[in-house]
C-alpha positions in Angstrom: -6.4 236.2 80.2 -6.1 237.8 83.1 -8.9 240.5 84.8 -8.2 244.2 85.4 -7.5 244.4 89.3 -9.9 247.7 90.6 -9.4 249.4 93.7 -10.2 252.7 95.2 -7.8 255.5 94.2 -8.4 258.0 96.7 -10.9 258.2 100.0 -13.5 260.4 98.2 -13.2 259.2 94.7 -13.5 256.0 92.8 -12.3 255.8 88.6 -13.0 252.3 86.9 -10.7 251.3 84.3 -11.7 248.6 81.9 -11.3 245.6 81.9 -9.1 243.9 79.2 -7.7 240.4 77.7 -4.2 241.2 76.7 -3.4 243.3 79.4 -3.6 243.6 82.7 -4.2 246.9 85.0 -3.4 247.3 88.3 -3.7 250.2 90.6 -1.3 251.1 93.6 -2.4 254.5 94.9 -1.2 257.1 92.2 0.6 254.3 90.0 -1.1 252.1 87.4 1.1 249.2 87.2 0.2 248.0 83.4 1.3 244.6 82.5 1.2 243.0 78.7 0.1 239.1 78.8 -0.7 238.0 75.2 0.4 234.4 75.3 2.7 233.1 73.2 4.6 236.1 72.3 2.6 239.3 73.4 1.9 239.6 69.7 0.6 243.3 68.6 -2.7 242.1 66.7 -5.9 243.6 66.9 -7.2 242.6 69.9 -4.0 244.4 71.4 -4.1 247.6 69.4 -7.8 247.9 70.7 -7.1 247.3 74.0 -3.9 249.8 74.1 -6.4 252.2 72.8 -9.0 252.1 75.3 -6.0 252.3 77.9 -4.7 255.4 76.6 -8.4 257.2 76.6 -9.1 255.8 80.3 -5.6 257.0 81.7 -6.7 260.5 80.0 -9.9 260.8 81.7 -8.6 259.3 85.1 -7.6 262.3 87.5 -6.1 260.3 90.2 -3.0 258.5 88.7 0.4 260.2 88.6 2.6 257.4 86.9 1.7 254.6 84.5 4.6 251.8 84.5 4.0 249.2 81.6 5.6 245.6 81.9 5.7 242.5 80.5 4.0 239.0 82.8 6.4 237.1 79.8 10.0 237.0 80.5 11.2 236.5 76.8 8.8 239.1 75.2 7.5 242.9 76.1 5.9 243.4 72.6 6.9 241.3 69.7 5.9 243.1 67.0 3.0 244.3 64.2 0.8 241.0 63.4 2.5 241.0 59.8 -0.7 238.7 58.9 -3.0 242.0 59.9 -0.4 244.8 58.0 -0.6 241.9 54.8 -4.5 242.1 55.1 -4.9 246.3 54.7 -5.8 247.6 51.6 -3.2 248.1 49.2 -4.6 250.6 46.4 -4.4 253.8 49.2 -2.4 256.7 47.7 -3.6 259.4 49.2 -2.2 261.4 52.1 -3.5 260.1 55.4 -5.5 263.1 56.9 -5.9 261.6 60.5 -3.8 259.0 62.5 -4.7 255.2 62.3 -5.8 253.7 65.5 -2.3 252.7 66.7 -0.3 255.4 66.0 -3.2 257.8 67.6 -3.3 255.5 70.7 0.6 256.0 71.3 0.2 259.7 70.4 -2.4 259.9 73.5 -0.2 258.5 75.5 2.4 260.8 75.1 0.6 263.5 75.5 -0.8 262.2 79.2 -0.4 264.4 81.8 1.5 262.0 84.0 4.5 260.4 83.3 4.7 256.9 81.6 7.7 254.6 82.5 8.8 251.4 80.3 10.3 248.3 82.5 11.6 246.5 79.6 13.0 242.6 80.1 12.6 241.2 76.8 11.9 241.5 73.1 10.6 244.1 71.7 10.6 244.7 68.1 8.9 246.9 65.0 5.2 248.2 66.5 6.7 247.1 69.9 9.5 249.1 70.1 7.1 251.9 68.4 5.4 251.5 72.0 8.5 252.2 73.9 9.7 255.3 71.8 6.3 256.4 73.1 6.9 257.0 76.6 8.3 259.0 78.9 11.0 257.1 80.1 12.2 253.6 79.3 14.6 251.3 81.7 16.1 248.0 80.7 17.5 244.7 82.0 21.1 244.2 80.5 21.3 241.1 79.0 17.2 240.1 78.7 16.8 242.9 76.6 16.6 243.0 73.0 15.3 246.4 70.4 14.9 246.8 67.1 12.6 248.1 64.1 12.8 245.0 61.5 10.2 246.6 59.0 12.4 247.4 56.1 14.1 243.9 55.9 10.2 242.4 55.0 9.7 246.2 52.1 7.6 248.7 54.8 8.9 251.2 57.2 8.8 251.9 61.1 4.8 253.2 60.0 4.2 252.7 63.8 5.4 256.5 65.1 8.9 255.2 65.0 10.2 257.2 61.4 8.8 260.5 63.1 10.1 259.4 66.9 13.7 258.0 66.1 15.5 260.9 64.9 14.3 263.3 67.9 15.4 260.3 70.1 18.6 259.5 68.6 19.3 261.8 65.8 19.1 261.5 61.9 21.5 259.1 61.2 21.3 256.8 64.0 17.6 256.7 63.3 18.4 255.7 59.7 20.7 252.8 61.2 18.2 251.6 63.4 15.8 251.8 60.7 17.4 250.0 57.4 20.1 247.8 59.2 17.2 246.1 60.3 19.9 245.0 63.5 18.9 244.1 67.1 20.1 246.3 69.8 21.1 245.4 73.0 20.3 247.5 76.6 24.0 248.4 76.6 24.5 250.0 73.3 20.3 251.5 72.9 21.5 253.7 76.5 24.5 254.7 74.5 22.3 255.4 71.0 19.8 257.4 73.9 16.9 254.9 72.7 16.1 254.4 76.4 17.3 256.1 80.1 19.2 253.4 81.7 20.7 250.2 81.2 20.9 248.2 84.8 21.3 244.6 85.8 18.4 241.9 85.6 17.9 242.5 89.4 18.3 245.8 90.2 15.3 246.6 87.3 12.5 246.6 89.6 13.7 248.3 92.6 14.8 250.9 90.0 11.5 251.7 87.9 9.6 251.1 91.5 11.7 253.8 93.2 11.5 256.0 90.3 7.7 255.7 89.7 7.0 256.1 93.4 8.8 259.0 93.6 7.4 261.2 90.6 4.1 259.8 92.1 4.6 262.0 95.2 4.7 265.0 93.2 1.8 267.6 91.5 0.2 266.2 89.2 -0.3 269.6 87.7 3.8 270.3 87.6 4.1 266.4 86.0 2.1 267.7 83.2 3.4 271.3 82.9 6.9 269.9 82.8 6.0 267.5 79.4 4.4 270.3 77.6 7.2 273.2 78.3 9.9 270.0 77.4 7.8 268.8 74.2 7.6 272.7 73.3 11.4 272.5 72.7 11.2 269.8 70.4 9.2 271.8 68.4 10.7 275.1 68.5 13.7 275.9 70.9 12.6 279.3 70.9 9.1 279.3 71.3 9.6 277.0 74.0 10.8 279.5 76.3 7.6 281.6 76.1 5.8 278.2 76.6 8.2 277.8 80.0 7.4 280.3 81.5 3.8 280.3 80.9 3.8 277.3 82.5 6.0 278.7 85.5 2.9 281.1 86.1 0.3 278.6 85.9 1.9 276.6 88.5 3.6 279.4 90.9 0.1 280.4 91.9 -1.9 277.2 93.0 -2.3 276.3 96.2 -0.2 273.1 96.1 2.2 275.0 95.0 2.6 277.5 97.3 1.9 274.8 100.6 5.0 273.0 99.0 7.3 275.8 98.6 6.4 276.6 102.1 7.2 273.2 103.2 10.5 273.2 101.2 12.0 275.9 103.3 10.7 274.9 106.5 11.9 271.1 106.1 15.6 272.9 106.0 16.0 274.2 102.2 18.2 277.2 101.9 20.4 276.1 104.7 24.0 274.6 104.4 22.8 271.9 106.1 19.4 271.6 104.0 21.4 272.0 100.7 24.3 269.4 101.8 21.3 266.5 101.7 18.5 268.1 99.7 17.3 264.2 98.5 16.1 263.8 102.2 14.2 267.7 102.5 12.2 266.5 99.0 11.5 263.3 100.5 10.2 264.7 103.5 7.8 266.6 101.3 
């Protein structure tokens, strides 16, 4: 087991994550780097679903981190899957409708609702509640050829119960979500970037310098405009048309803040607006 690895997070302010068994947390300025390491497979038992849960509550309270990136310390596995021993040990007599989320699908639920933006690193396996995981962030990047999907649950008489029947079909659409879902098939970086299952699909060695740019970068920015972006994006998931009212009510909850207004400031002095500014407009925004 490895130990959480604590640091201060900003000059005047100190947040204390806690410290876990199957996981281990590390903090780099506004970035929690969050890596699985649940010898031999990363298997998703208890221990794991409790400790994924904590996560998710202690990244909501914390005020300092921009970007959560989660990783895997094994090369062959990011998540397995669902301890089928644990799913063959719940009750089986429940018929009635579930009025609250289980502890799993509530923890993954948090983190999609975070206010910072969660990034996947995958290089391995990751299968039924693992993949469940993925569908749950923000952004997911794989290594071609290390990197293997899929939701298994139907071959063995359940269903993706994980998140992943409500997840796959805004992800990918109704009838690639049933595909992934009875098939039963693995799916490879290559074709999950062409189902939409995950952003990118890059070489084995270009992965890191990849999700590490990318994380870096959104790091830099608001916190508060991270946030507002999710909820006016998740709003048209919902409903297309109430999402625009949700859009620009977020629009004039961020126009007016101060950081707001001290960057828009800085944008047009750094050269925005310009034909030169314009030409190279990556180099004004990292000069912000």
């Amino acid at each position: 087991a490895l130990l959480i690895s604590l640091q201060q997070l900003d000059e005047d302010e100190e947040e204390v994550m806690s410290q876990f068994e199957t996981l281990n947390v590390e903090i780099d300025g506004r970035i929690a780097w969050v890596t699985f390491d649940h010898p031999p497979i990363n298997l998703l038992d208890m221990q794991m679903i409790s400790e994924i849960d904590q996560l998710s509550k202690d990244l909501e309270a914390n005020t300092s981190i921009h970007v959560a990136v989660f990783q895997s310390a094994d090369p062959d596995f990011f998540i397995a899957h669902a301890d089928v021993e644990l799913i063959r040990q719940l009750p089986t007599d429940i018929t009635e409708r579930p009025t609250e989320l289980n502890i799993y699908v509530a923890a993954l639920e948090r983190l999609r609702k975070l206010p910072i933006a969660t990034i996947a690193k995958i290089a391995g396996i990751a299968r039924g509640g693992g993949s469940e995981f993925l569908w749950s962030l923000d952004m997911r990047f794989a290594a071609i050829g290390r990197t293997t999907l899929g939701q298994p649950e139907v071959a063995i008489g359940i269903l993706p119960s994980g998140s992943g029947s409500a997840r796959l079909p805004n992800l990918v659409g109704r009838a690639r979500a049933l595909e992934i879902s009875l098939a039963c098939e693995d799916f490879s970086a290559e074709l999950a970037q062409a189902y939409g299952l995950i952003n990118r699909a890059v070489p084995a060695d270009e992965l890191d310098d990849l999700v590490e740019r990318i994380a870096i970068r959104i790091a830099s920015f608001p916190k508060t405009a991270i946030q507002s972006a999710k909820l006016a994006i998740d709003a048209a998931l919902e409903d297309p048309t109430d999402a625009l009212l949700e859009e620009a009510h977020q629009f004039n909850l961020l126009r007016g803040t101060s950081e707001a207004q001290e960057r828009m400031a800085a944008f047009m002095s750094e050269g925005a607006q310009t034909r030169e500014g314009e030409l190279d407009l990556n180099s004004v925004i990292a000069r912000l």
